[in-house]
C-alpha positions in Angstrom: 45.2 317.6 -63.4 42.9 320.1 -65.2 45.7 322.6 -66.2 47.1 319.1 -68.0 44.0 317.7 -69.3 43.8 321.5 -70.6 47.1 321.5 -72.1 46.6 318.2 -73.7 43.2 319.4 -76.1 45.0 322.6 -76.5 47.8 320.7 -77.9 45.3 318.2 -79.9 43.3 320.8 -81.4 46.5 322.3 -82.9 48.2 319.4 -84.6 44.4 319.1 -85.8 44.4 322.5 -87.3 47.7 321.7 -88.8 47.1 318.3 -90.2 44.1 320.0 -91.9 45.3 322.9 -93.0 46.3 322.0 -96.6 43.5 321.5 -97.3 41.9 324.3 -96.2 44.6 326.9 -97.1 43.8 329.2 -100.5 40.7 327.4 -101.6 39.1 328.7 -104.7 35.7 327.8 -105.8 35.8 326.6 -109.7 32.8 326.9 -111.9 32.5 324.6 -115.6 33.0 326.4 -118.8 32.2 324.3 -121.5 34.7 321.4 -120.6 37.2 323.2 -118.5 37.4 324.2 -114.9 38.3 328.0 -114.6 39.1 329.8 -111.9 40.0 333.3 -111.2 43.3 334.5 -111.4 45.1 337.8 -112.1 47.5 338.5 -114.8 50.5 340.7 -114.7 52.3 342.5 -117.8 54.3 345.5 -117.7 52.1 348.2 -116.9 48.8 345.8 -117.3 47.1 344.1 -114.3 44.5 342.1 -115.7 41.8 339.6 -113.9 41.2 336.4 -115.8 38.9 333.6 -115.7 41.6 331.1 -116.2 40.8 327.4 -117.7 42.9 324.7 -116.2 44.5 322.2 -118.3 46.5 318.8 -117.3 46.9 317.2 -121.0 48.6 320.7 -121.8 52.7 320.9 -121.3 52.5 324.7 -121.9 50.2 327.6 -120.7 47.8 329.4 -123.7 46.8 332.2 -124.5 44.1 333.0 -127.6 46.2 335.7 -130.0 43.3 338.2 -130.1 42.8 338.3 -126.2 46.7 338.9 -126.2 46.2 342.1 -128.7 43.0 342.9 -127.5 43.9 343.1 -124.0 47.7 343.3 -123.5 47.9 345.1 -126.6 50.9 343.1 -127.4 52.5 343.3 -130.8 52.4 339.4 -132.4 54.3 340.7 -135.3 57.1 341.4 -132.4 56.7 338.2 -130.7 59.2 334.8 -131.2 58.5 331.8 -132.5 57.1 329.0 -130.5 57.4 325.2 -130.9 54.6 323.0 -130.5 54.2 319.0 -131.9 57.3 320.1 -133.8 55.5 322.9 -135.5 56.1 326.3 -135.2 54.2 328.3 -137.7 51.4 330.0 -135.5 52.8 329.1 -132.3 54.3 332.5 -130.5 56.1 332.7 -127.0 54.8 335.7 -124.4 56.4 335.3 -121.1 54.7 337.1 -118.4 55.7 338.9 -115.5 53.4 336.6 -113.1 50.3 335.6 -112.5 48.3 334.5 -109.4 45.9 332.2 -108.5 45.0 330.1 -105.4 46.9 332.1 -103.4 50.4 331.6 -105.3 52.5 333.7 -107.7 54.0 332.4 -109.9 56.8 334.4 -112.0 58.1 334.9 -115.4 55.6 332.8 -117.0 55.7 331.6 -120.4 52.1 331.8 -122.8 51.9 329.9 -125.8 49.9 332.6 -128.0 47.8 330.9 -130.7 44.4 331.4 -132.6 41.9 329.9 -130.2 38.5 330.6 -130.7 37.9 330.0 -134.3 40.0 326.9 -133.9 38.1 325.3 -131.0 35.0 326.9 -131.7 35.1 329.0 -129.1 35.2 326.1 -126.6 38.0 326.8 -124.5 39.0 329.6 -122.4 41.3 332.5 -123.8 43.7 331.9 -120.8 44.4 328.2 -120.2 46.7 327.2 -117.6 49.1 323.9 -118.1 51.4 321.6 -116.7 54.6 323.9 -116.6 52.9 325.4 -113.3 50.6 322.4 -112.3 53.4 319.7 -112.1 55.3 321.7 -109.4 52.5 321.9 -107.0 49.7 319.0 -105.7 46.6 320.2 -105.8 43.0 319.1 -103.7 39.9 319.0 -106.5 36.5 319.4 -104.5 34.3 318.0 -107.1 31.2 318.4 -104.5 32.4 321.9 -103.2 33.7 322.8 -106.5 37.1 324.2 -104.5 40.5 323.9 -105.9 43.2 324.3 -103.3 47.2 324.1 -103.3 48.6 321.9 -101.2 51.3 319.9 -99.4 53.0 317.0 -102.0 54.6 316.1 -98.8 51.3 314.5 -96.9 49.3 311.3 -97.1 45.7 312.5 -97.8 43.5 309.5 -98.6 43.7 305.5 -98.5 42.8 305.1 -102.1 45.8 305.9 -104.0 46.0 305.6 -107.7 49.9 305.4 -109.0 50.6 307.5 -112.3 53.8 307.9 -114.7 54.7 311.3 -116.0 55.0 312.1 -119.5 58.1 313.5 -121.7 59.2 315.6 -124.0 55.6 316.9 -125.9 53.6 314.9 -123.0 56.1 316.8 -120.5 53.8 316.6 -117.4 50.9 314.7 -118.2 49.5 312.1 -116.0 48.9 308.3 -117.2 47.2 305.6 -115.8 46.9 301.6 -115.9 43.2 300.5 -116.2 41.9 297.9 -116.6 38.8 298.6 -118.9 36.2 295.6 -119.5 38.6 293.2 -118.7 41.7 294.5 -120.9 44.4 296.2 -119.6 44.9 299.7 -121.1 47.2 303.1 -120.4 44.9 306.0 -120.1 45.8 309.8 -120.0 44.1 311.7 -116.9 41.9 314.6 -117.7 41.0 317.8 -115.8 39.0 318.4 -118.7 34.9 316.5 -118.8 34.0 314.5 -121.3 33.5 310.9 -122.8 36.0 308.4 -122.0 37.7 307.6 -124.9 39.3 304.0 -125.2 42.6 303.2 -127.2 41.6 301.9 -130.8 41.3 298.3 -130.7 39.5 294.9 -130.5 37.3 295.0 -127.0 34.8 291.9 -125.9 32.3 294.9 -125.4 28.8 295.5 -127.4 28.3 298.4 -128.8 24.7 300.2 -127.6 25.1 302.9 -130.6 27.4 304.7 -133.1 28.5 307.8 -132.6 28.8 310.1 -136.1 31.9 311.8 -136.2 31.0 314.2 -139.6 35.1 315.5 -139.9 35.8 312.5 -140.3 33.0 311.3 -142.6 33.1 307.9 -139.9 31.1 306.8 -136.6 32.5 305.8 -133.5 31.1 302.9 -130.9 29.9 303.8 -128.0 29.9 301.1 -125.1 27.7 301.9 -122.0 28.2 301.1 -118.1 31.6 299.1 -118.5 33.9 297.9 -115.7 36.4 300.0 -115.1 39.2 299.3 -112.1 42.6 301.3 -111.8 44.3 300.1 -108.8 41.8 299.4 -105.5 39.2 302.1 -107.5 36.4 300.4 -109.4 33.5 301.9 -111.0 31.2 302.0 -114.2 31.1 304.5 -116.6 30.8 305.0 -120.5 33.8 305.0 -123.6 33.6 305.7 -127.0 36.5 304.3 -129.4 39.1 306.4 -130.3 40.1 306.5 -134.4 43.7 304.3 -135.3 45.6 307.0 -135.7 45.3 308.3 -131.9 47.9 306.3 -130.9 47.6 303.5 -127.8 46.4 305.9 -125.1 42.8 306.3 -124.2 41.7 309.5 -121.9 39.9 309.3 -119.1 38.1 312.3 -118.4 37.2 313.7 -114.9 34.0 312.7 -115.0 35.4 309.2 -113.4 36.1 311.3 -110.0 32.6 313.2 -110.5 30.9 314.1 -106.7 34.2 313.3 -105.5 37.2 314.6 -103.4 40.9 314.0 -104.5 44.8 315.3 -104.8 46.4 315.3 -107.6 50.2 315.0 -106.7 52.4 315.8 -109.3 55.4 315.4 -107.6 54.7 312.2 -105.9 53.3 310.7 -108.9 49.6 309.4 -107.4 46.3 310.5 -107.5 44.9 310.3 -103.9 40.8 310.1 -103.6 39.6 311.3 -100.2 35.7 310.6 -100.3 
């Protein structure tokens, strides 16, 4: 009876171990650079082996990479390089496919780069190496925002009991992840965010007050800000702030990570939902 009652924990303990193990396999602690979550990560090219602080990126359809950290560091020719298209445009876009690249445990192989001007563009404000949805959507991925961990794992696996339903985007939005919210009582389609920042809601009329302006100098206009609104997508509720996004943005709002913030989740591309754990 005590060789069963044995056999029976032993037995337990390992289903246990399994169950967890997503979760637990190739975790990677993240820090905040500016906006993005980076990780480390190692790049391959030719004769190159390079480690990278990598930003992640789930609004972007293709990887990035800044044109001078390409020269600089992989002492690639962009005179040499083809023609990329992005938005339609090509002038200043160029393609770099490298021979992998590994992070959290995975390779990944024959990866295309976008190779752009970066830093002047953005200020300096975003990583040289960003990493997008052509390698993200394949995978689901555990975000630790208390632990600060990023992890691969299982699409295969229920993980929490609030589930938040997306839709996948197309064509330029190949990849992204959208959401129906429900924002101050009006029902609105929000693109998901890896990225932190303000909330920013679809231009329109809301039955919200404004508590300030915000000055946007570029475009010589200010922007509302609305404080501590009700926010519900699905069974998940919760307050945060929004600032109005200009006409010409289109109807989608974004809603940054900060809505998860001190929480754990999975992001599961291939199932299409958003699972939050705790």
């Amino acid at each position: 009876m005590i060789h069963y009652r044995f056999f029976r924990w032993c037995l337990y303990s390992v289903l246990v171990a399994l169950w967890m193990m997503p979760l637990a396999s190739s975790a990677m602690v993240f820090r905040y650079s500016n906006s993005f979550i980076t990780l480390e990560s190692t790049l391959f090219h030719q004769d190159k082996v390079v480690p990278s602080e990598m930003g992640i990126s789930s609004t972007l359809t293709h990887c990035l990479m800044d044109s001078t950290y390409a020269v600089n560091v992989f002492k690639v020719d962009i005179a040499q390089l083809k023609s990329a298209e992005v938005n339609k445009k090509e002038e200043g876009y160029y393609s770099l496919w490298l021979d992998s690249l590994t992070f959290c445990g995975e390779t990944y192989r024959n990866v295309k780069f976008v190779v752009m001007e970066m830093q002047q563009r953005f200020n300096g404000k975003v990583p040289n190496v960003v990493l997008g949805n052509s390698i993200l959507r394949h995978r689901a991925w555990h975000i630790d925002l208390q632990r600060h961990t990023f992890t691969s794992c299982s699409p295969d696996q229920h993980y929490g009991k609030i589930r938040l339903k997306c839709s996948m985007g197309k064509g330029m939005e190949d990849g992204s992840i959208f959401l129906k919210a429900k924002v101050g009582g009006r029902k609105v389609q929000m693109l998901f965010s890896l990225n932190k920042g303000l909330h920013i809601l679809p231009h329109g009329e809301y039955d919200l007050q404004p508590q300030t302006n915000i000055p946007c100098p570029l475009a010589l206009a200010t922007l509302p800000l609305y404080k501590n609104v009700t926010t519900q997508i699905g069974d998940f509720n919760f307050v945060s702030d929004y600032k109005l996004g200009f006409p010409d943005e289109g109807k989608v709002g974004t809603l940054f990570l900060d809505a998860l913030e001190g929480k754990s989740f999975v992001l599961n591309y291939p199932k299409k939902v958003i699972e939050i754990l705790e």
